[in-house]
N, C-alpha and C positions, 0 to 999 in steps of 0.2 A: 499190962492192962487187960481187966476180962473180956473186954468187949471183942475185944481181938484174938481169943484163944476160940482153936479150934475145935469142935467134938463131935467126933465120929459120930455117934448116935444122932443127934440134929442132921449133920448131914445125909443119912441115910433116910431117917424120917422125909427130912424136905426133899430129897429127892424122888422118892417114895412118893408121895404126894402129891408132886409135880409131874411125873412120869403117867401116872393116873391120870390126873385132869387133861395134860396133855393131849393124851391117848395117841403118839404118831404114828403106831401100830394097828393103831382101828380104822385110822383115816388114810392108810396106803390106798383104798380104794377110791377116794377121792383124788389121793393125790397122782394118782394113775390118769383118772377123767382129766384132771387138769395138767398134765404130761400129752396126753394126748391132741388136747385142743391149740395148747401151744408150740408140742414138739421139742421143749427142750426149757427145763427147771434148775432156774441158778441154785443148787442148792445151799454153798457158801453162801452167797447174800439174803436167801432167806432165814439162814440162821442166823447168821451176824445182825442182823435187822429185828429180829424174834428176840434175841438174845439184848439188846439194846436195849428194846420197849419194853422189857420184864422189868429191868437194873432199873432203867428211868423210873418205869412204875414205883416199884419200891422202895426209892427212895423221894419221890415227889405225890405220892398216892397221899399221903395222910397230910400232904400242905392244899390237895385238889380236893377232896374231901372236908379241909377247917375252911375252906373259900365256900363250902356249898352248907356250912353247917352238919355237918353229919361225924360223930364220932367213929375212932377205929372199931371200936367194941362192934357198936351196932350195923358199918359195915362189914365187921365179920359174920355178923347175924344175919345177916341179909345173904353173904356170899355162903352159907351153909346151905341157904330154901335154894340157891342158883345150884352148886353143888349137890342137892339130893335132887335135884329135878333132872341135870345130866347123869347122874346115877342112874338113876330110872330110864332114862333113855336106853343106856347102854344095857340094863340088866333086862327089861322087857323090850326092845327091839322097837322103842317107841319115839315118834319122832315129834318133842316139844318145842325144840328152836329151829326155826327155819330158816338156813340164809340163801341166797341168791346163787347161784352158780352164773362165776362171772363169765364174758363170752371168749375173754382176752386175759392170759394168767401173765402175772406180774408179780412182782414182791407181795404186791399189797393182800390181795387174798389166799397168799400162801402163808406170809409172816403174819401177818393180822385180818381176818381173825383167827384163821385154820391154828395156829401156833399157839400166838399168842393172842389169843381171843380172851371174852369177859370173866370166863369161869377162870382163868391163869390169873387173870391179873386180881380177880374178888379175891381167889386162894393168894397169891402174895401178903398183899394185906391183911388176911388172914392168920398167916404163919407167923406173920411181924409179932404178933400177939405173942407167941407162944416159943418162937427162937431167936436166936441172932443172927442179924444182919450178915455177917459175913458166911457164917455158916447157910444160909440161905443162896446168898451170891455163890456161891461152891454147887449147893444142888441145882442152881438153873444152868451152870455151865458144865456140870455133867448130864443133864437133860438136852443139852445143846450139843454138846460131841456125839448124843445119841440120836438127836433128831436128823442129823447131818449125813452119820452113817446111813440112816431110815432112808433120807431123802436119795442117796447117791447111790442104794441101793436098792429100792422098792421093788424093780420084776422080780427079784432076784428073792425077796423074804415073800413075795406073794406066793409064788411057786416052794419056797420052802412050809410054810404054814399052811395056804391052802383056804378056801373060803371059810370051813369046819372050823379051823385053827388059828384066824382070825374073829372069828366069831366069840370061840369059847376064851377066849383071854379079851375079848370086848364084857362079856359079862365077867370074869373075875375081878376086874379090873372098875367094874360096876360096883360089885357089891363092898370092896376096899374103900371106894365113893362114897357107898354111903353111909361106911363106919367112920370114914371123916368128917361125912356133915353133921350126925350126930355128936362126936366129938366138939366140934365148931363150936355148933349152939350149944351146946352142955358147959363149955369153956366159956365161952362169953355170957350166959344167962346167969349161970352160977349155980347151973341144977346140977 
């Protein structure tokens, strides 16, 4: 059956993709702040838990979406303007979405939203458009073996990169953003 054959290409892409949106590399210095406030970050469970609400997402996303009326299409149109707005963030050093820095770090603001926040899951949806399904589930759990090493590791790659060095792979990683969100909409509009 096709649905079930795998191909490298897709998975590189969706990984690709996802690795971007994600950004666990941009957000070491958060994840430092909230290391610090707590003293100590289950990294396994915030990935296991990250990695959960992706799968669920994408598989139960386009039944939450036919409940609210809104087709895949057009939230993939939608998650393009969310995607080029954190594009921009990252490639001009501009801050559009604002969330809370909580005072007490748990799962919940590490796996969601820090992880898997709205830009992860619009991109899931997104990609459904455009790959398959399991090929997908392949790229979010090598973005998850990667977030895990990130998380178990952070002093360790901050001191390796360097604020410069986080920086400048914050905007490369920006501009790849926004060749995706252009793609998005170009793909769902039909231009």
């Amino acid at each position: 059956m096709d649905y079930f054959k795998f191909d490298l290409s897709e998975i590189l892409s969706t990984s690709m993709v996802l690795f971007a949106i994600i950004d666990i590399l941009g957000s070491i210095p958060i994840i430092i702040e909230l290391r610090k406030k707590a003293g100590h970050i289950q990294s396994e469970k915030a990935a296991l838990v990250a990695t959960t609400l992706m799968i669920l997402f994408l598989f139960a996303g386009k039944s939450i979406l036919s409940v609210i009326g809104v087709d895949v299409a057009s939230f993939a149109i939608a998650g393009s303007f969310v995607i080029f707005a954190l594009a921009m963030e990252m490639v001009l050093g501009l801050t559009i979405f604002k969330e809370e820095m909580p005072e007490t770090v748990s799962v919940v603001p590490l796996a969601f939203p820090l992880i898997a926040g709205a830009g992860t899951m619009t991109t899931l949806l997104s990609l459904k458009t455009e790959y398959s399904t399991p090929n997908i589930i392949v790229g979010i759990l090598v973005n998850m073996l990667f977030v895990y090493f990130v998380l178990k590791n952070t002093t360790r790659l901050e001191k390796l990169f360097g604020k410069t060095g986080l920086n400048i792979l914050r905007k490369a990683f920006g501009v790849i953003l926004l060749a995706i969100a252009i793609k998005l909409f170009r793909t769902n509009t039909g231009l």
